[in-house]
C-alpha positions as CSV (number, residue, x, y, z in Angstrom):
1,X,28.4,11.7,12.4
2,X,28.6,8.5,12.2
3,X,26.8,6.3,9.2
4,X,25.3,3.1,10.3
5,X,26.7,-0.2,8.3
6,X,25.6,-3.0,6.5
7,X,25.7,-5.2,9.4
8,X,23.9,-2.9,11.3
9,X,20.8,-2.4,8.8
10,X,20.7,-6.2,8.4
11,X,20.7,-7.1,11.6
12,X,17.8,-4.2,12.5
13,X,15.8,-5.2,9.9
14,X,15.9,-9.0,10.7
15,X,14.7,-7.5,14.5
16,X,11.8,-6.1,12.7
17,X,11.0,-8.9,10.8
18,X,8.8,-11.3,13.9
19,X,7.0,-7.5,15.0
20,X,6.1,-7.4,11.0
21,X,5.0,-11.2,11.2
22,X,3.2,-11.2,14.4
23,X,0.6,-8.5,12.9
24,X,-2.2,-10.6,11.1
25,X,-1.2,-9.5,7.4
26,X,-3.4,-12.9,7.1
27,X,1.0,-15.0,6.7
28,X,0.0,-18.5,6.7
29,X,-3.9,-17.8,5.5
30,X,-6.5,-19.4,3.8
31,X,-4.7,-17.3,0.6
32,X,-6.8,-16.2,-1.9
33,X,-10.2,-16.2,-0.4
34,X,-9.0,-14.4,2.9
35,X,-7.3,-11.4,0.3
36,X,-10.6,-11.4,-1.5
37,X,-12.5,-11.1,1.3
38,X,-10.1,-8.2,2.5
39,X,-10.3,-6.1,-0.7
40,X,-14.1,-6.7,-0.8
41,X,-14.4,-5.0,3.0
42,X,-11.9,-2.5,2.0
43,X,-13.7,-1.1,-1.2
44,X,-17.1,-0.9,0.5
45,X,-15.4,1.0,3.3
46,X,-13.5,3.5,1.0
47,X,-16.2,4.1,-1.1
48,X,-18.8,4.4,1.6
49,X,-16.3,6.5,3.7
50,X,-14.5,8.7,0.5
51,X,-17.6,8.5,-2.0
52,X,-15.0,10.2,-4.2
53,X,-13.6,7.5,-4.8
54,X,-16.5,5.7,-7.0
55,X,-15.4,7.9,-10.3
56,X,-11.8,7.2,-9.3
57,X,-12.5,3.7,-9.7
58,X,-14.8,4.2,-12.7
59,X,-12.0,6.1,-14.6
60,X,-9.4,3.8,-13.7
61,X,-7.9,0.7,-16.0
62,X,-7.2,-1.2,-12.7
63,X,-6.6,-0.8,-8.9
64,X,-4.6,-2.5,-6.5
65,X,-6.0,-2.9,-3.2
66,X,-3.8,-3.9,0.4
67,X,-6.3,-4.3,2.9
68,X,-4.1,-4.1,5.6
69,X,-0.5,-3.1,5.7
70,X,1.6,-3.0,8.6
71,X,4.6,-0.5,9.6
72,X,6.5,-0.8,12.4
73,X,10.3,0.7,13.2
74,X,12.7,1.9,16.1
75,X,15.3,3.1,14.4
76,X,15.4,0.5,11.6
77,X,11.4,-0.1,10.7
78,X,9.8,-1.9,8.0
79,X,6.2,-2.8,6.1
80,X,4.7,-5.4,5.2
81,X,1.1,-6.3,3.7
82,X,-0.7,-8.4,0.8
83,X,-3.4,-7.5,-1.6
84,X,-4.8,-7.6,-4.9
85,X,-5.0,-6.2,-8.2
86,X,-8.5,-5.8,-9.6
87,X,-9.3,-5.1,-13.2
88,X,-13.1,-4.8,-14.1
89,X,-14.3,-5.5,-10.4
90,X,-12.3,-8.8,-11.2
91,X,-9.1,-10.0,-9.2
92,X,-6.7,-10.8,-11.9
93,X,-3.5,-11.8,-9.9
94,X,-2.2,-11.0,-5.9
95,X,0.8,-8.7,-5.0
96,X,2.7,-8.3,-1.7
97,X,4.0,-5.0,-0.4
98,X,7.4,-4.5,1.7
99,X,9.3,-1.5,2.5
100,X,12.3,-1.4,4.6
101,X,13.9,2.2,5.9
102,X,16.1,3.5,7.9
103,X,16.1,6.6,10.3
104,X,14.5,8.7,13.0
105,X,11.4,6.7,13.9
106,X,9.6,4.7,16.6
107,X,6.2,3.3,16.7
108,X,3.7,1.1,14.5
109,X,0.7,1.5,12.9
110,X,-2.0,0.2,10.3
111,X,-3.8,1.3,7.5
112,X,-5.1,0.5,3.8
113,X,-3.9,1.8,0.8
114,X,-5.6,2.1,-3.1
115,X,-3.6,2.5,-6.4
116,X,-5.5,3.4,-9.1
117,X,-4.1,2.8,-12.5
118,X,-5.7,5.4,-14.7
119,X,-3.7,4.9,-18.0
120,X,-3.8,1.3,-19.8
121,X,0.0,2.3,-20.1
122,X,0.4,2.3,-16.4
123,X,-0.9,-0.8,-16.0
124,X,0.9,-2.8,-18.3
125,X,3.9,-1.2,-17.0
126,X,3.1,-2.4,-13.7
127,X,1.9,-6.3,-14.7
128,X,5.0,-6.5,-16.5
129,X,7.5,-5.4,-14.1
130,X,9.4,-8.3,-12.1
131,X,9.1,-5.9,-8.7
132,X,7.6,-2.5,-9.1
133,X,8.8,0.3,-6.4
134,X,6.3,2.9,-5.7
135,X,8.2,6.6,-6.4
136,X,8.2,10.2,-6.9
137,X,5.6,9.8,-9.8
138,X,3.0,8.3,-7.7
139,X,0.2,11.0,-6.6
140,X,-2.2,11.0,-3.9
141,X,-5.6,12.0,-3.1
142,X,-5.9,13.4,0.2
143,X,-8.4,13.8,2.9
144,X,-9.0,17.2,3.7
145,X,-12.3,19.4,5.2
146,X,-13.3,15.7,7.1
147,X,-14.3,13.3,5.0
148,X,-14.2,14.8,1.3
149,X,-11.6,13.4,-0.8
150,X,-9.5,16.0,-2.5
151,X,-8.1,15.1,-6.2
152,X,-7.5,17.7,-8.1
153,X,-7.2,18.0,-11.7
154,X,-3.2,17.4,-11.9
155,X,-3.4,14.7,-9.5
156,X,-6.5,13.5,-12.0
157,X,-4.5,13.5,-14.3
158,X,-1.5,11.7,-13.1
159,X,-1.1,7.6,-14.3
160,X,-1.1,5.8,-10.7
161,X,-2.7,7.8,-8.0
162,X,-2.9,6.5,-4.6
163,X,-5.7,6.8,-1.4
164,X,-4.0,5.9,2.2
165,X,-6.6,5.5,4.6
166,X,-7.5,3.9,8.2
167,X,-4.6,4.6,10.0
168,X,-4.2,3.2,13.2
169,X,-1.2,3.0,15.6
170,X,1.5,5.6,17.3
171,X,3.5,6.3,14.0
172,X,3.1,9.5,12.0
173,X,2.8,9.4,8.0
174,X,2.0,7.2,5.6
175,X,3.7,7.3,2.4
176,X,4.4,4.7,-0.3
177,X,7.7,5.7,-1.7
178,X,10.2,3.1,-2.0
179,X,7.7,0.5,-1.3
180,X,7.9,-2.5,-3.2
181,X,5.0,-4.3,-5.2
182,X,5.9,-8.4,-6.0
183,X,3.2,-10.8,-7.9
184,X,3.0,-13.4,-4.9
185,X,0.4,-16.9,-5.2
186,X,-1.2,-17.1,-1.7
């Protein structure tokens, strides 16, 4: 078996990049108001769509909403989208996502994703880090019976939980792990 290089990766993940930036992530916006806009459509869909959601968000010391992220790989595949972080229905700064993999995959898709911060601890944590990854300790509520929103009470009681929804594309999964949250200014 044969493990692929450095030079390999690189190269497959400077392929993906033009695919990632031809997919209307809103590069080279109108910045702030366009992301705004975004995570204003995006919270009246998932709450109108996952009513659940509403005491999520009520409980919650913050969320950060990506309106639109974008996956795409053959072999080497990659993410991209931008977003903000609300705190008391207010957007307090913006974050980009990215996430760059490696393996058995082909296709692309769409979708939305929610972080809820549900600890003041969390938060902080995550305003203070210089890049914060998305891992094992992240917990997500899940669509299951249609459109009821399953959290249950660990999940409840987890510090970040996160709500993927509106997928769209030929790829199967979403996840978060290993995705990587930056502070950008658009």
């Amino acid at each position: 078996m044969t493990h692929p290089n450095r030079r390999v990766f690189t190269f497959g993940a400077l392929a993906a990049l033009p695919v990632l930036a031809a997919c209307g992530n809103g590069v080279g916006s109108n910045g702030a108001q366009t992301i705004d806009a975004r995570v204003d459509a995006t919270l009246n869909y998932m709450y109108n769509e996952f009513p659940g959601t509403v005491d999520l968000s009520n409980k919650a010391s913050g969320m950060l909403v990506m309106p639109l992220v974008t996956e795409a790989g053959f072999g080497v595949g990659g993410a991209f989208g931008r977003g903000a972080l609300r705190v008391g229905d207010v957007t307090v700064d913006y974050y980009s996502n990215t996430k760059a993999n490696i393996g058995l995959q082909i296709g692309a898709q769409q979708y939305a994703h929610v972080l809820f911060f549900m600890t003041q601890d969390a938060l902080t944590n995550f305003r203070r880090s210089n890049g914060w990854a998305a891992g094992a300790d992240l917990e997500y509520a899940v669509n299951d019976q249609g459109e009821t929103l399953r959290a249950e009470t660990t999940t409840s009681l987890a510090p970040v939980i996160a709500v993927v929804f509106g997928q769209a594309g030929l790829r199967l999964g979403a996840t978060l792990e290993g995705t990587k949250y930056t502070r950008i200014i658009p």
